[in-house]
N, C-alpha and C positions, 0 to 999 in steps of 0.2 A: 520462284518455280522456273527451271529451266524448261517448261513448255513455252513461256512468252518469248522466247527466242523464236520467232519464227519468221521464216523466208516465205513470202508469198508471190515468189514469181518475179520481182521486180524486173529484170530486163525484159522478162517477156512481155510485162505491160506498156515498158515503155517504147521496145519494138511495135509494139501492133496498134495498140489504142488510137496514136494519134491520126492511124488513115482515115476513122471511122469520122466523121465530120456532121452526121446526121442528130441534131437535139433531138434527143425524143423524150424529152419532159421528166424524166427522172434524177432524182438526185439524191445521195444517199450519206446520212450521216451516222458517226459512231457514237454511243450512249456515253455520256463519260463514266457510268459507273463501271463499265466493263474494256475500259480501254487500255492499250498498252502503256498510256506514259500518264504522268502525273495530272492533277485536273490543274486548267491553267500552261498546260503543256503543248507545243505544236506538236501533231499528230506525227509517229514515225512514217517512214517511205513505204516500212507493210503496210500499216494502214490507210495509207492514202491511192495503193496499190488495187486493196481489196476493195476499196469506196471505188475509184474508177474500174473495174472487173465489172461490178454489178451495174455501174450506172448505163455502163454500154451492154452488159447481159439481157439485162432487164426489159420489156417491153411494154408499151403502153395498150390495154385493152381498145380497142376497135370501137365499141360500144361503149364505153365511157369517155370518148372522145367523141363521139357523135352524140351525144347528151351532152357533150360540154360540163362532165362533172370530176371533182378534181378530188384528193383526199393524201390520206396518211396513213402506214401499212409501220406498224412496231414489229420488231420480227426478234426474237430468241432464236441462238445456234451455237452447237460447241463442237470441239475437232477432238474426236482422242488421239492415243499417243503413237497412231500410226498414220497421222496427218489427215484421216478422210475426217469426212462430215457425219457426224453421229446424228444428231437430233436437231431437229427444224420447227419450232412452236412460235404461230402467231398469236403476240401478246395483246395488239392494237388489229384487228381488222379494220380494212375501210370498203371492201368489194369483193364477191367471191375468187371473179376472175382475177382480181389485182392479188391478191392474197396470194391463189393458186402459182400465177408467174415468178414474185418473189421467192417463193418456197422453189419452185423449178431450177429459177438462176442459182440459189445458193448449193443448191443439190449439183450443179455443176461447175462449182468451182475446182481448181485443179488440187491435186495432191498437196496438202501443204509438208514442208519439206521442218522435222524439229530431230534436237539436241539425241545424238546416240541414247543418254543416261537421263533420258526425262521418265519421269516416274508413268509407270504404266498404268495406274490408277485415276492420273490427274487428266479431269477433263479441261481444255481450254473453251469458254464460254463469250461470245459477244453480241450482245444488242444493237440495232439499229433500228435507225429509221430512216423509211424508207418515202419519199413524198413522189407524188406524181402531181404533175404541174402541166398545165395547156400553155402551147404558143403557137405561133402561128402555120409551124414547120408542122405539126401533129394535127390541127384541124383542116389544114389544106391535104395532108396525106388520108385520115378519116375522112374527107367527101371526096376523093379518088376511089377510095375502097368503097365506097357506096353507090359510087355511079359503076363500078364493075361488078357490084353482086357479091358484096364481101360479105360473110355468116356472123354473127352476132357474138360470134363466140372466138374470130380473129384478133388475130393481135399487131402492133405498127410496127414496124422499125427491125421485124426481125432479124439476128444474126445467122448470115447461113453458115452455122459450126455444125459440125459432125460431134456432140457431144463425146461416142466412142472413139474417138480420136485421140492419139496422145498429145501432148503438149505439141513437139516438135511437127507432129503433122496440122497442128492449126496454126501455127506461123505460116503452114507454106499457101491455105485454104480459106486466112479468114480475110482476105483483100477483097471486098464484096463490093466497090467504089469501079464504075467504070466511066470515062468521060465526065465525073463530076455527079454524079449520078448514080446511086444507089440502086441494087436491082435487089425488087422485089418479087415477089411470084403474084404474079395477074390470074384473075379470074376468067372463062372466057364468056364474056355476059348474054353469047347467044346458047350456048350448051350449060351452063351454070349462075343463077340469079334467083337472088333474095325475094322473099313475099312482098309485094309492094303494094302502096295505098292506092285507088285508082284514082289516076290523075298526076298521082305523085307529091312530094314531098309537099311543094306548094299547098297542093289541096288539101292534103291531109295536116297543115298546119291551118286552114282557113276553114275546115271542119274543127276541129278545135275550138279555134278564137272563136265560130258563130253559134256551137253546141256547150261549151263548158259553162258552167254557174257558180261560181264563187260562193260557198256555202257562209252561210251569215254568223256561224259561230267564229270560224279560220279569219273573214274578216275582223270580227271585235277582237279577235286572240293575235290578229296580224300575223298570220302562221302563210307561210309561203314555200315554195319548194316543190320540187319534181316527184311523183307519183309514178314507180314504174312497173310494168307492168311484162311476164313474159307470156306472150302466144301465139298458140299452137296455129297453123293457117294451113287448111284441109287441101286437100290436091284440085279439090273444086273451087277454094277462095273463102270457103264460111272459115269463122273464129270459133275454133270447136273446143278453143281451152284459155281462160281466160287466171290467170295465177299470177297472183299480188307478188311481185320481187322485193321492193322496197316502199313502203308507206312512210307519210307524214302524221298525217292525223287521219279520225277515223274518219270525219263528215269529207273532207277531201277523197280517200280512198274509195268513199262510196258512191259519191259525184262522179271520180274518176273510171270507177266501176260501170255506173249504167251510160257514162259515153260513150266506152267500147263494146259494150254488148249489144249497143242501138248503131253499130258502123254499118256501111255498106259491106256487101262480099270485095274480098281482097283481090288484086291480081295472084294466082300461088307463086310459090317459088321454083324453080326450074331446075332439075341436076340432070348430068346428061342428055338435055334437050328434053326430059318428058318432067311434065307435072308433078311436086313432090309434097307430101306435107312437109312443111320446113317451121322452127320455132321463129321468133322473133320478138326481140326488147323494143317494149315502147313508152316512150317519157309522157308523162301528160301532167304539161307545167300548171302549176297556181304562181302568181306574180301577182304584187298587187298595185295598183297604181299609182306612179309618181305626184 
């Protein structure tokens, strides 16, 4: 099929990418079933092209690096015969937000450039996977974002690209590295700030450890794992919405349930300087002892 001829930018990758110096924990590999070259084959310069595109597009969830939780995103995509992106289906989720991102980055990948006499009918299709991985670069930038009020629903590493940009105008805007140092957009933590535990982080890990009860079934079943949970934090501090995100088992869910219903009132969250009801993800670990 004369669609697998295709040019995915490669100078442009190879101009820009290497300014960008920031891990941010992604890594992105091609399915062999849907690959350009033979299985057992080193991958072409497209392909390793559109691997680094995404691994530097891509961002690491805010909140899944503050839980410290790490996973795998399978992602289906195919280009029709006028180089865009037609269809984006995740096969493998691992996280709503992580899911959301990936589908983002591939939806802005550039024009792929193919063959005058490719058959207008034929779709080109490629799988990947996508892993998000913690290091130390991503948990020290997640408790930056947390000590400045960062929303639950932020993301690390962003690239400041003008998506409706053309190619040639992100060469000239995507240098985002100054003095070594990556600029990010800061929250300002006296006019805007997240719902906090009172006391802070501390405490509300030491509420935890002296409130949680390891329920006696998850023990014999050795069942361990993060509980989390999203809520709602009223302008006054009460927890007026308490919605199960992701569970493990039930007896845990339910443990982890009457800990937070039984919390003190919060500190609120603050936008523009006034009291706001704001949401917030909260992890509430089972671990069991070494």
């Amino acid at each position: 099929m004369s669609l697998k001829k295709i040019i995915v930018f490669v100078a442009f990758f190879a101009v820009v990418f290497p300014i960008l110096k920031a891990q941010n924990g992604v890594s992105v590999k091609i399915s062999p079933n849907t690959s350009l070259t033979e299985p057992n084959v080193s991958l072409s310069d497209e392909e390793i092209s559109l691997c680094r595109y995404l691994e530097n597009a891509i961002r690491y969830p805010y909140i899944l690096a503050k839980i410290k939780m790490e996973g795998e995103v399978d992602v289906l995509f195919s280009v029709n015969s006028e180089g865009r992106i037609d269809e984006v289906q995740i096969v493998k989720g691992f996280d709503p937000l992580a899911d959301d991102e990936v589908v983002r980055a591939i939806h802005s990948l550039p024009k792929w450039e193919v063959t005058s006499h490719a058959d207008k009918n034929v779709k080109l299709k490629r799988q990947l996977q996508i892993n998000f991985t913690l290091n130390d670069d991503i948990i020290a930038q997640a408790e930056q974002m947390s000590e400045n009020g960062a929303k639950d629903d932020e993301y690390i590493g962003a690239l400041l690209i003008d998506e409706s940009q053309s190619i040639s105008e992100q060469k000239d805007s995507v240098a985002v590295e100054k003095d070594n140092s990556t600029i990010v957009k800061t929250v300002d933590p006296l006019l805007n700030k997240a719902p906090q535990f009172p006391g802070g982080e501390d405490a509300l890990t030491a509420y935890i450890q002296a409130n949680l009860k390891y329920p006696k079934r998850a023990l014999q079943m050795k069942i361990e794992g993060r509980v989390i949970f999203n809520l709602l934090i009223s302008s006054e501090g009460e927890i007026s919405r308490i919605a199960l995100f992701r569970g493990i088992y039930r007896d845990c869910n339910d443990e982890a349930f009457y800990l937070v219903k039984k919390m003190p009132k919060w500190i609120p969250g603050i936008k523009d300087g006034k009291p706001t009801a704001m949401e917030v993800m909260l992890p509430i670990p089972f671990v069991l002892s070494q």
